[in-house]
C-alpha positions in Angstrom: 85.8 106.3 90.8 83.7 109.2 89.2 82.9 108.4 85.9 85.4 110.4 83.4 82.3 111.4 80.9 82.5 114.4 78.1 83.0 117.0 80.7 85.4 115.5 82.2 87.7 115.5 79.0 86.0 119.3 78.3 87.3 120.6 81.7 90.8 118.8 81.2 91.4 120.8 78.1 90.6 123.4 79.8 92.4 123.5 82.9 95.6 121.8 81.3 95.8 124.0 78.8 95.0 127.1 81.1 98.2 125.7 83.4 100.0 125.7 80.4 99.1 128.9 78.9 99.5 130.3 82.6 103.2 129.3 83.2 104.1 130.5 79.3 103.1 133.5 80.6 105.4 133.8 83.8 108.2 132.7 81.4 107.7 135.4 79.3 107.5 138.0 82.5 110.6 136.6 84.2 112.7 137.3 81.2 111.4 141.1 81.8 112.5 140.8 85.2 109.2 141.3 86.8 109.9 137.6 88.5 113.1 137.4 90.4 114.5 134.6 91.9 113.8 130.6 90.6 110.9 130.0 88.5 110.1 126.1 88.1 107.5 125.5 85.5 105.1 122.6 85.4 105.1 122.3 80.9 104.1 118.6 79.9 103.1 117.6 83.6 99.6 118.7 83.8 98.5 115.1 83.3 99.6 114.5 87.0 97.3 117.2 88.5 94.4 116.7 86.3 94.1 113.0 86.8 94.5 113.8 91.0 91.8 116.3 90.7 89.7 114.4 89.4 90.1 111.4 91.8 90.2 113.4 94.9 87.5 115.1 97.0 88.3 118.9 96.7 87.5 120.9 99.7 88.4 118.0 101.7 91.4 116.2 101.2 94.8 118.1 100.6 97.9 118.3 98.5 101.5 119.2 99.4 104.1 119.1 96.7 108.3 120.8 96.2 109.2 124.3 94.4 106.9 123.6 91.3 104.2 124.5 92.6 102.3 127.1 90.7 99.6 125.6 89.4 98.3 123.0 92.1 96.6 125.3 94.5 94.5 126.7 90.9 92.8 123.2 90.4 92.4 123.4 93.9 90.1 126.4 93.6 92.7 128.9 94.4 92.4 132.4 92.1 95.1 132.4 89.8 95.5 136.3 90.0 96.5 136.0 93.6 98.9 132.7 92.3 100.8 135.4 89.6 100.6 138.3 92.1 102.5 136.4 94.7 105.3 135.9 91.8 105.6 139.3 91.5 105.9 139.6 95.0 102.5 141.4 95.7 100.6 142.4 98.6 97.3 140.9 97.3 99.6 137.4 96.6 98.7 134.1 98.4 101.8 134.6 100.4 101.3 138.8 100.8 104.2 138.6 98.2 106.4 137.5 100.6 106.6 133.5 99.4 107.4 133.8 95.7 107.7 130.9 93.3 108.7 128.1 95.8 106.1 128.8 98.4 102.5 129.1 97.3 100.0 128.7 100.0 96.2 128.5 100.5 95.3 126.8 104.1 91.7 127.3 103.0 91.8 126.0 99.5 94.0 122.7 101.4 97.1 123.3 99.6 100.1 123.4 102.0 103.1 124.5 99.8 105.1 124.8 98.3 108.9 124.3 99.4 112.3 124.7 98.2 114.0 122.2 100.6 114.3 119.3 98.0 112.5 116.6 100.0 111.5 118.7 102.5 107.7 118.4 102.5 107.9 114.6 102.5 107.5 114.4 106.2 105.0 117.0 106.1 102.6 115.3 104.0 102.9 112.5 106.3 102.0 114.5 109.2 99.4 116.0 107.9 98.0 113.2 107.5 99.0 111.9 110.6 96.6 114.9 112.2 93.7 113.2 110.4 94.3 110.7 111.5 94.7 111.6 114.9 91.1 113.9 115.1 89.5 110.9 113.1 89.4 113.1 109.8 87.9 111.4 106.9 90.6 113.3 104.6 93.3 111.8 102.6 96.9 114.1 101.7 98.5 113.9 98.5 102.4 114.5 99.0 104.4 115.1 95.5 107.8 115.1 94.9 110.2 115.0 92.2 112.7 111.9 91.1 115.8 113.6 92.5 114.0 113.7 96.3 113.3 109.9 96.5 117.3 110.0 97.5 116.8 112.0 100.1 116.8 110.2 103.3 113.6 111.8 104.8 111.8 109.6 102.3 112.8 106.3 103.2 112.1 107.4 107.2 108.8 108.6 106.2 107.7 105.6 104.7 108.3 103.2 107.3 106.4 105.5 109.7 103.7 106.0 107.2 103.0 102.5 107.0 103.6 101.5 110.9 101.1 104.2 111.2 98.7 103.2 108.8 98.6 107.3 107.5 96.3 108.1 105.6 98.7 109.5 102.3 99.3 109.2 98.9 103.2 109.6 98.2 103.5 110.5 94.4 106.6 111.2 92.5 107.0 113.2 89.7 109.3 111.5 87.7 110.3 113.6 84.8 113.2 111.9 84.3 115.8 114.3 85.5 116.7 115.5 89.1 117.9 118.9 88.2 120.2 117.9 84.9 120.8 114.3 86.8 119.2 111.6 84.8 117.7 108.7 87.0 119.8 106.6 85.6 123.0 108.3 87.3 121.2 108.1 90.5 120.4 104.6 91.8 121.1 101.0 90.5 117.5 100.8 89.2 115.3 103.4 87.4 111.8 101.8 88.4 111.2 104.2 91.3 108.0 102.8 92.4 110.0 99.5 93.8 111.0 101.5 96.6 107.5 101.1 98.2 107.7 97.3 98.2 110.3 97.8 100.7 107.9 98.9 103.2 104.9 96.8 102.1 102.7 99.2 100.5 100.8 99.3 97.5 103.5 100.9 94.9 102.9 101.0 90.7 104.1 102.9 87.9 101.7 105.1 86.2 101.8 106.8 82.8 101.8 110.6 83.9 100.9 111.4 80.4 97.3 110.8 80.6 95.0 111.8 83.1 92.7 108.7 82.6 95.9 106.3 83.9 96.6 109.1 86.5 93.1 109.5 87.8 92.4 105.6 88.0 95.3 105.0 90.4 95.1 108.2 92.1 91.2 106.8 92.7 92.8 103.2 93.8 95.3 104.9 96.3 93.1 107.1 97.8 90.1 104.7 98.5 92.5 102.4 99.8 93.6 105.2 102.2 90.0 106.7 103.2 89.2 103.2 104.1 92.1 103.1 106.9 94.4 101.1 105.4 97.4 103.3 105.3 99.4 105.2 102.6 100.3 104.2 98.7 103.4 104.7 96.4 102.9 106.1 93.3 105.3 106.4 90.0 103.9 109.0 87.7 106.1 108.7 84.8 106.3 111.9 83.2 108.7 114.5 81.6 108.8 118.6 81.4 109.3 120.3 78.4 111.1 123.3 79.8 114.6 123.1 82.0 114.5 122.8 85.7 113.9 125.8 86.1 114.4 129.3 83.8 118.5 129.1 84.2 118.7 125.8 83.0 120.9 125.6 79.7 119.5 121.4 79.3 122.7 120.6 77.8 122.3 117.1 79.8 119.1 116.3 76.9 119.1 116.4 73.3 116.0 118.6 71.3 115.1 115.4 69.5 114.7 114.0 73.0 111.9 116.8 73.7 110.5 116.6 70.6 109.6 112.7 71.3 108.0 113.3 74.4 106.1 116.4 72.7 104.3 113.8 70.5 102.9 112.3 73.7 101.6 116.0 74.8 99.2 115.5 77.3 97.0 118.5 76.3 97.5 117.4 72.6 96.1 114.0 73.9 93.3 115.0 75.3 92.3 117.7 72.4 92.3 114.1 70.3 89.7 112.4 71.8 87.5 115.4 72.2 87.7 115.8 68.6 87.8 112.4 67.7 84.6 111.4 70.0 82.8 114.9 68.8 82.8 115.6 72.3 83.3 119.3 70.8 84.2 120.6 67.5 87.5 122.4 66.5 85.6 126.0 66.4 84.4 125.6 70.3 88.4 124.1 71.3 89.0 127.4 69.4 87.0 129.5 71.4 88.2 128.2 74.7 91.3 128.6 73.5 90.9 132.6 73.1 89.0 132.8 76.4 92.4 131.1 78.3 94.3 133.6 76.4 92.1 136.6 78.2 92.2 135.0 81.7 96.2 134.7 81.2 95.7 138.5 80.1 93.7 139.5 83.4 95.9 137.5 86.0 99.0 139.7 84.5 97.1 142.9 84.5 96.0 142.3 87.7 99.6 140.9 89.2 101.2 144.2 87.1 98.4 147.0 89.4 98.6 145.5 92.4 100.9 147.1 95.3 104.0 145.9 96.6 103.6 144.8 100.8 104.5 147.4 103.1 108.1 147.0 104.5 106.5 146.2 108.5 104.7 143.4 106.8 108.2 141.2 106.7 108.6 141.7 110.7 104.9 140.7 111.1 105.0 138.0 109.4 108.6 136.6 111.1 108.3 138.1 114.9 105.2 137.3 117.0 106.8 138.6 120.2 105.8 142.7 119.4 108.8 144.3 120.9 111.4 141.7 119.5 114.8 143.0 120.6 116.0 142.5 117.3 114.4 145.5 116.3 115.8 148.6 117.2 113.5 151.2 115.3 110.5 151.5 113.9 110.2 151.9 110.3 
């Protein structure tokens, strides 16, 4: 595994706390109604994607995850003005504004969504993966999901395939804790998700999705074990979100104490520690980076508030390939 060194930890405050700072925002711009639709925010989970990044090779290999999915193709190289501008449904957005929230894209940054079917890109991670396989691409595909999809039946048939395969995949679950408001508790006999692998004779373990160090080391583990050809992992990344579900969410199935806890576990707050505790950089220069997150927030709302809204033909374009689709009567 690369080594995690004073940069490392630099660039995790950074980018964690950039997420952060990033999805705050779209909060705030939802309840002005420049968002519409769901909004599923990532708060206290940045662990998960900070620890992958730095275990994967980026430009290479590839990452598919559900509906929250705003800050994955950013680590991924993906420029977060386009990321807000395709919230706010504009042309200049990753999907030409026509995705939203639940489907963020970026085929040349290797992120593939992005989806709102819960479960749904489960089988697509494995056959992405299978397609590597297939051309004899050195590339490995990290497929998240939350908690409430390991129910979903398109995991357990994905698995088995995965494995008689030999795919090339990482499966990692999100486990926040709740499916929705559905504790994991309410949903299966046994709350230690990453069992399910041993089912299906793969490596499966639970990680601690609060710090990117524990995240990083078995992401490293997993993929290695997958570049090498010998077929996909399981992964339990036990985590927890400090906002609801998504922006509806009243989170009347959790008490504030409950959020508080996990708040003392913060991952950003973790990671500020040892930078400050190793001297790796002084409060002042956390400061500083601090402000300068606050101005890129700034510009990716500017930018997502100027840009145009698609032209109307742009939704037939982007559904009909056949150009005189008898559908359409008239021309707009």
């Amino acid at each position: 595994m690369k080594k995690i060194t004073k940069q490392t930890y630099l660039k995790w405050y950074e980018d964690m706390l950039f997420w952060r700072k990033f999805e705050d925002k779209l909060a705030s711009v939802y309840i002005q109604q420049k968002v519409r639709g769901f909004l599923h925010l990532y708060n206290g989970q940045e662990a998960v994607l900070a620890g992958s990044l730095h275990a994967i090779e980026i430009g290479k290999d590839r990452m598919i995850t559900a509906y929250r999915n705003h800050v994955q193709p950013i680590g991924l190289g993906v420029d977060p003005k386009r990321v807000m501008a395709e919230l706010y449904g504009k042309a200049s957005g990753t999907s030409m504004g026509l995705g939203g929230s639940m489907h963020i894209f970026s085929k040349e940054h290797n992120f593939f969504g992005g989806h709102g079917i819960v479960g749904g890109q489960i089988p697509l991670g494995a056959g992405m993966a299978f397609g590597d396989k297939y051309f004899k691409r050195d590339n490995v595909t990290l497929c998240y999901m939350g908690d409430g999809a390991v129910r979903q039946g398109s995991l357990h048939e994905t698995l088995n395939l995965a494995t008689l395969w030999q795919l090339p995949v990482v499966f990692i679950v999100e486990n926040n804790g709740y499916a929705m408001g559905t504790s994991v508790a309410r949903t299966a006999s046994h709350q230690e998700i990453w069992k399910l692998g041993l089912g299906y004779e793969m490596p499966c373990e639970p990680v601690d999705g609060m710090d990117p160090v524990a995240v990083a080391k078995a992401v490293d583990k997993a993929v290695t074990h997958a570049r090498k050809g010998n077929g996909p992992s399981f992964l339990e990344m036990k985590t927890y979100r400090y906002r609801g579900h998504s922006m509806s969410d009243a989170q009347h199935y959790r008490t504030k104490d409950e959020v508080e806890e996990y708040k003392k576990i913060d991952p950003i707050t973790q990671v500020k520690e040892i930078i400050l505790e190793k001297k790796y950089a002084t409060a002042e220069a956390l400061k500083k980076i601090d402000e300068s997150i606050k101005a890129r927030v700034a510009e990716c709302e500017k930018f997502a508030e100027e840009a145009p809204y698609p032209e109307k033909n742009v939704m037939y374009d982007a559904v009909y390939e056949q150009v005189d689709y008898p559908f359409i009567k008239h021309k707009l």
